[in-house]
N, C-alpha and C positions, 0 to 999 in steps of 0.2 A: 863362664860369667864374664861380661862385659866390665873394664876396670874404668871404664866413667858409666855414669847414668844419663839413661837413654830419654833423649826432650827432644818432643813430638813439635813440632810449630803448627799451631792451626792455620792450616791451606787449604783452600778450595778451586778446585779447577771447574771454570765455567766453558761448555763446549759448542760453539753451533754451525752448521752446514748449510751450505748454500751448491747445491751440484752443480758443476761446468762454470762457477764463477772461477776469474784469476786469483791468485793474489792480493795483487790492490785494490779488487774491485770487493775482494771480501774482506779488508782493511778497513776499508773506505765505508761501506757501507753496512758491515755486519757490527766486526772491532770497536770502531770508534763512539757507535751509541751506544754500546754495552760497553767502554771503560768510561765512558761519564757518567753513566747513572752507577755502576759498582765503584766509582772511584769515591762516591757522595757516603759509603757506608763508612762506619765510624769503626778506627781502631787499625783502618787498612796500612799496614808496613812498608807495601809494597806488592806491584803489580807491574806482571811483563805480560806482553800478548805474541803471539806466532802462529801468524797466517798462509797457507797452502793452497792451493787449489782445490775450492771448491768448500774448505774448514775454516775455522779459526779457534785456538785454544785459548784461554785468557787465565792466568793463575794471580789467585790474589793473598796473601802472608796475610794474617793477623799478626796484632801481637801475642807474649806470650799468657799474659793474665782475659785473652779475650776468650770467652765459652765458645768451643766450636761448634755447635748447635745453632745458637744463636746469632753466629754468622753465617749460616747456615740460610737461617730466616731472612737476616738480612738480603742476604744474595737474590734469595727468590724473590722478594720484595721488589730488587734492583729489577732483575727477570722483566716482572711483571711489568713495572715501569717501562723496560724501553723496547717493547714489543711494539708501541706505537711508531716509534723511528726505525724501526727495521724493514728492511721490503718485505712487500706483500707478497712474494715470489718463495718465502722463505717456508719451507714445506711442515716444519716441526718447529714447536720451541727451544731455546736455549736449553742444555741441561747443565747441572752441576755435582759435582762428587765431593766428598771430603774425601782427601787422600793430601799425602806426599809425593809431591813428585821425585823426591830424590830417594824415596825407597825405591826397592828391587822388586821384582812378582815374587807375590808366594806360591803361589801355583801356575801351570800352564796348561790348560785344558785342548787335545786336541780331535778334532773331526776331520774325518777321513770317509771315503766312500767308494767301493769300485761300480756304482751303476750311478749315481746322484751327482753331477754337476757342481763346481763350487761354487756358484750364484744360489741353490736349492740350499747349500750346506750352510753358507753365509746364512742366508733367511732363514734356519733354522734358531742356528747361533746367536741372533738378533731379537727374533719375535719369543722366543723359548727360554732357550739358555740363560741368558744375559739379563732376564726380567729377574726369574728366580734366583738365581747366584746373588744377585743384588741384594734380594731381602734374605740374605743368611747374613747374622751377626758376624762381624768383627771383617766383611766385606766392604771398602770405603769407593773402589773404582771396576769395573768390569769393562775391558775392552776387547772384542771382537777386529779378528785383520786376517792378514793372510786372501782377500774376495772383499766385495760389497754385494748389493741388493740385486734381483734379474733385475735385467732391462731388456729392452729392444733397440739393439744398435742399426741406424742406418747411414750407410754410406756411400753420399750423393758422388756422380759422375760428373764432373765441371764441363764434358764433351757433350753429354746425352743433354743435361742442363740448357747448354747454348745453343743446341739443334734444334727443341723445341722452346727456345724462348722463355724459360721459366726461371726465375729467380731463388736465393737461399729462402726469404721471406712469404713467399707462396709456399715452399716445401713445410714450412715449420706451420704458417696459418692451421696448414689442410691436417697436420699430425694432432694441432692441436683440438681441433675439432673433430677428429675421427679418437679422440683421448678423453672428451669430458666425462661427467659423473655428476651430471645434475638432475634437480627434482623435476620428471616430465607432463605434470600435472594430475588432469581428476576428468573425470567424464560424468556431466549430469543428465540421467538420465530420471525423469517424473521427482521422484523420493528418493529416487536410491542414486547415491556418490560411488562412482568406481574410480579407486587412486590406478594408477598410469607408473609402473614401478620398473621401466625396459631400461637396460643397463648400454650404453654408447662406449663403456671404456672397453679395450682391446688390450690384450694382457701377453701377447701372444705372438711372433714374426709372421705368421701365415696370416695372420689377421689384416696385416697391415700392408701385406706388399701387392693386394687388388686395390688400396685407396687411390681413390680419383683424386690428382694432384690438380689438373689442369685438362681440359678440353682447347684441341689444337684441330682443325678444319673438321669439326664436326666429331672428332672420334677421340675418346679419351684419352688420358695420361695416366697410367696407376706408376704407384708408387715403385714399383720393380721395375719397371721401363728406365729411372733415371738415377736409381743405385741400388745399392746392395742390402737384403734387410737382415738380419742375421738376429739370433736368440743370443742375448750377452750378459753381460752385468754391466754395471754405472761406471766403476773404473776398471780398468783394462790393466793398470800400471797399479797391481798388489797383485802379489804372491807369497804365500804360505807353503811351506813343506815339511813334510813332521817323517823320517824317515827314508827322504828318497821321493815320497810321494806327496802329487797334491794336497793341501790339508787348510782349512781354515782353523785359527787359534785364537779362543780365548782365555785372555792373560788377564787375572785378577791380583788386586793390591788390594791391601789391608787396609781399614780404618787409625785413624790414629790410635793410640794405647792399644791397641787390639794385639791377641794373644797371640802368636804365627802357627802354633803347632793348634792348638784349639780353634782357629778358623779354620787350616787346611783341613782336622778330622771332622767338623762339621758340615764342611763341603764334600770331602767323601763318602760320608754318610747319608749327602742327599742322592747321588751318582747316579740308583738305582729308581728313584724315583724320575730323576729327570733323563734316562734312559729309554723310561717305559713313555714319555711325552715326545719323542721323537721318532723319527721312521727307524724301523729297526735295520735297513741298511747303512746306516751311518756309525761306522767303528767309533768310542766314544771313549779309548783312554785316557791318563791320566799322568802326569809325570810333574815329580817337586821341583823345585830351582834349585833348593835347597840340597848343597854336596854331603853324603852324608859320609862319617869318618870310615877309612876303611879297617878292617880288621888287622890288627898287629901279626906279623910274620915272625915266630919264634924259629930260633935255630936249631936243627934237630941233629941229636945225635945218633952216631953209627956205629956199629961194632962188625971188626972184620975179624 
């Protein structure tokens, strides 16, 4: 038993990403409208923000008579408000957790895989994992690391580039347009509407390294001609190891007041379900943070 009592501070961490911005640029443009609209909520103690490439975290204190619910509401409130000052570039909304940031994990969940890719595993852990773990009680934050999302990394040659003339801003136009996902219309035909449903996005490195960048005396430029297209993920710079081996890890924190030994058996008790929701190549252990006491070593006696 703890010989003080244990005071939760209602905290909420508000998260949002912006891929391949810098730092200041997701300071500047992510940060700053989302701490003036959550700075306007009522009761706020205190708020620091810390920005990375390509994220931005923003934690905000209540005090301690404020309901953490309710700041809760607030927050998404703030959310919703400054989605209009945010770039339009920005892929997903802001999220926010109740949690502590100065608690420990209560659990560490890790995947592993010897045929699956840690971009497959990431995307597992993201779209899967990390939805359901959330809605289990006395869970307040779920963060997935160790990988991010596939992508399709390509990387341009600044030789083959100035031999045919082609600038970074042609490379990017022609990706972005051999990448859309928009509605391609309808076809009227007498009475009858045929919707037009052909899909333009490429999900895929072979897909992408026949795209026609540029036409140079008559005969084209694909994409392969002036770098390299490769099958990747978004960041390059994370890695996870659970053993020695590759591993993507998610690392869950409790809600405040929440029980540590009652949410970890809660979560273990879903394991088997959210085992059977993922490809059964992905090893799917389990390990506590939590040291547990080891057994006392009694001294034995001997008779000679």
């Amino acid at each position: 038993m703890a010989p003080l009592p244990e005071v939760d501070f209602p905290v909420i961490s508000v998260k949002a990403t912006l891929p391949g911005a810098s730092p200041e640029v997701v300071a500047n443009t992510v940060a700053s409208p989302l701490e003036r609209h959550l700075g306007e909520n009522r009761d706020v103690t205190e708020m620091t923000s810390s920005s990375t490439v390509g994220s931005t975290r923003i934690t905000l204190q209540f005090g301690l008579d404020r309901d953490i619910d309710g700041a809760a509401r607030d927050v998404q409130a703030a959310i919703n408000a400054a989605r209009a000052d945010l770039p339009t570039s920005l892929r997903s909304n802001p999220t926010y957790r109740k949690v502590n940031p100065a608690d420990a994990p209560i659990l560490v969940l890790t995947l592993t895989s010897d045929t699956l890719t840690k971009g497959q595993l990431y995307d597992a852990a993201s779209t899967v994992l990390a939805q359901k773990l959330s809605q289990v009680d006395g869970i307040g934050e779920v963060i997935v690391g160790g990988s991010s999302l596939p992508a399709v990394r390509v990387e341009l040659n600044p030789q083959a580039l100035y031999k045919y003339g082609i600038g970074l801003e042609d490379v990017r136009a022609a990706l972005a347009s051999a990448n859309a996902h928009s509605p391609k219309g309808a076809i009227d035909v007498g009475a009858q509407r045929y919707q037009i449903y052909a899909n333009d996005q490429a999900n895929e490195a072979a897909a992408y390294r026949s795209l026609i960048v540029a036409y140079r005396n008559g005969a084209p430029v694909r994409l392969s001609d002036v770098g390299e297209v490769t099958d990747s993920v978004e960041n390059i710079r994370n890695a996870g190891l659970a053993n020695g081996k590759p591993a993507v890890l998610v690392i869950l924190y409790r809600s405040p007041n929440a029980n540590i030994i009652a949410t970890v058996d809660r979560v273990k008790a879903l394991l088997p379900r959210l085992r059977a929701s993922i490809s059964p190549a992905i090893d799917l252990p389990s390990r506590s943070t939590a040291r547990q006491p080891s057994a006392p070593r009694w001294p034995r006696s001997s008779r000679r």
